[in-house]
C-alpha positions as CSV (number, residue, x, y, z in Angstrom):
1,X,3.7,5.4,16.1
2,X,0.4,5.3,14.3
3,X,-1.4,7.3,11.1
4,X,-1.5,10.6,13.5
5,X,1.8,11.0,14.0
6,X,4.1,8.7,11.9
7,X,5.8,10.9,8.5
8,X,5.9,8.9,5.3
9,X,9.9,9.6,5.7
10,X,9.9,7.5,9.3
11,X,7.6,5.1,7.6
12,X,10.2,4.7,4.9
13,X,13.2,4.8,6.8
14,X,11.8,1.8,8.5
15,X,11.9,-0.1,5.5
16,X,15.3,0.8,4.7
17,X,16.8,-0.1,8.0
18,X,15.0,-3.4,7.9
19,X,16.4,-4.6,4.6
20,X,19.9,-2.7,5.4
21,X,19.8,-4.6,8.7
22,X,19.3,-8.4,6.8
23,X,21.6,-7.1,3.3
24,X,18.7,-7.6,1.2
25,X,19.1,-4.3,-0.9
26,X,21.1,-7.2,-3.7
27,X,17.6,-9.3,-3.7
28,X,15.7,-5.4,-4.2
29,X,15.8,-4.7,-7.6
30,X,12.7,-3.2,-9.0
31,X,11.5,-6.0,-11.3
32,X,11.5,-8.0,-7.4
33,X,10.1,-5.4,-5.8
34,X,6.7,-4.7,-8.3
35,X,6.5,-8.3,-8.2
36,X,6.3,-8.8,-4.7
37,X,3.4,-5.9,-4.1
38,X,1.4,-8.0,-6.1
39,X,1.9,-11.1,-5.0
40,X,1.1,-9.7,-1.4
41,X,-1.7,-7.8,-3.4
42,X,-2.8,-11.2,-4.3
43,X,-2.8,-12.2,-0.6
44,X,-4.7,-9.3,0.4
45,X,-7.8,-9.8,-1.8
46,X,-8.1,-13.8,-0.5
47,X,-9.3,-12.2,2.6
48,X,-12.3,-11.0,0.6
49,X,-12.2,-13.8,-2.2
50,X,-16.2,-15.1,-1.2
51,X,-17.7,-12.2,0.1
52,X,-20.3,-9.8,-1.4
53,X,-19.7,-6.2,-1.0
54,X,-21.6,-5.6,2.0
55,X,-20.0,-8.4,4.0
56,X,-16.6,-7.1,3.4
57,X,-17.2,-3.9,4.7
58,X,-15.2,-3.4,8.2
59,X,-17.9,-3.7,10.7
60,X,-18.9,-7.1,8.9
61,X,-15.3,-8.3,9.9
62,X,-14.4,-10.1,12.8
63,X,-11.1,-8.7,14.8
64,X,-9.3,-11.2,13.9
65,X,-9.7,-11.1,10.5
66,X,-9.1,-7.5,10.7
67,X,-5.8,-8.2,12.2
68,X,-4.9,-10.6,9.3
69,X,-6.0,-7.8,6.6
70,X,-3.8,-5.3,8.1
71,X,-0.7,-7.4,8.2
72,X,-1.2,-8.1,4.9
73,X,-2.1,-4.4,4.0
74,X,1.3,-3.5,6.0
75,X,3.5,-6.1,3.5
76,X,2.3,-4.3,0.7
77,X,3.1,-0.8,2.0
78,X,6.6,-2.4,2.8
79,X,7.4,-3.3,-0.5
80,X,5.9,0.2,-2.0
81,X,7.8,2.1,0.7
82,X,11.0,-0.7,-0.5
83,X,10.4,0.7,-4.0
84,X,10.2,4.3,-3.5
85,X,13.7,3.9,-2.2
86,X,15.1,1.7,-4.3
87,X,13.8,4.6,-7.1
88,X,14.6,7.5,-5.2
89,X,10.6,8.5,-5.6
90,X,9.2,11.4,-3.5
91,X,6.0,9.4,-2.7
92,X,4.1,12.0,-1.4
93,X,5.1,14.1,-4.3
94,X,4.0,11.1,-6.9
95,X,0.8,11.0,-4.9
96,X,-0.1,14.8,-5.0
97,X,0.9,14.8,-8.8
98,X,-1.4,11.6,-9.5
99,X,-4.4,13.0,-7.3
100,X,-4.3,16.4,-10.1
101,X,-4.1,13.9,-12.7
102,X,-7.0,12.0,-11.2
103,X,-9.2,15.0,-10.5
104,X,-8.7,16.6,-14.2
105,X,-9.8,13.0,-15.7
106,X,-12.5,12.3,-13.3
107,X,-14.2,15.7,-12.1
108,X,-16.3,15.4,-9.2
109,X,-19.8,16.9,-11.2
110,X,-19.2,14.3,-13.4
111,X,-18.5,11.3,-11.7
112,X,-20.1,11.4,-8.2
113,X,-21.6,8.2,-7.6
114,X,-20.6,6.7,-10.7
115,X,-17.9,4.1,-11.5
């Protein structure tokens, strides 16, 4: 599987067999869950703790590094895809809706190139 041909369902069903397989829905309530993405939120961003902007671009980053970023990329993912099913959220329907939003509050004319 990679981005070209894996569904967000596949992605999440995954998930839930992994934490069906161990019986850790009982450790998977939500307050757990949003705390673990940012812990492993926290993790991601050591990888880029000392570096300027330019050196943390991807062709800056060694393949090993690279490697570690996306494993730690992936455990976020994890518990997001873990917390779309422990809400029952349509993630790709939360995502559509919250692109709108984002486009009404930030229009392109406006904002292109700013921050």
């Amino acid at each position: 599987m990679n981005d070209h041909s894996a569904t967000l369902a596949q992605l999440k069903q995954e998930v839930q067999d992994f934490v069906s397989e161990r019986d850790w829905q009982q450790f998977h309530a939500p307050k757990n869950l949003a705390m673990s993405i940012s812990i492993e939120a926290a993790e991601l961003m050591e990888h880029f703790q000392w570096l300027d902007s330019a050196a943390s671009r991807k062709h800056n980053l060694a393949a090993d590094q690279l490697h570690l970023i996306g494993e730690e990329l992936a455990d976020v993912l994890a518990y997001c895809l873990a917390l779309a099913n422990e809400l029952q959220i349509d993630l790709s329907d939360a995502l559509i809706q919250k692109m709108a939003k984002n486009r009404e509050k930030y229009p392109a004319d406006e904002f292109r190139g700013k921050y």
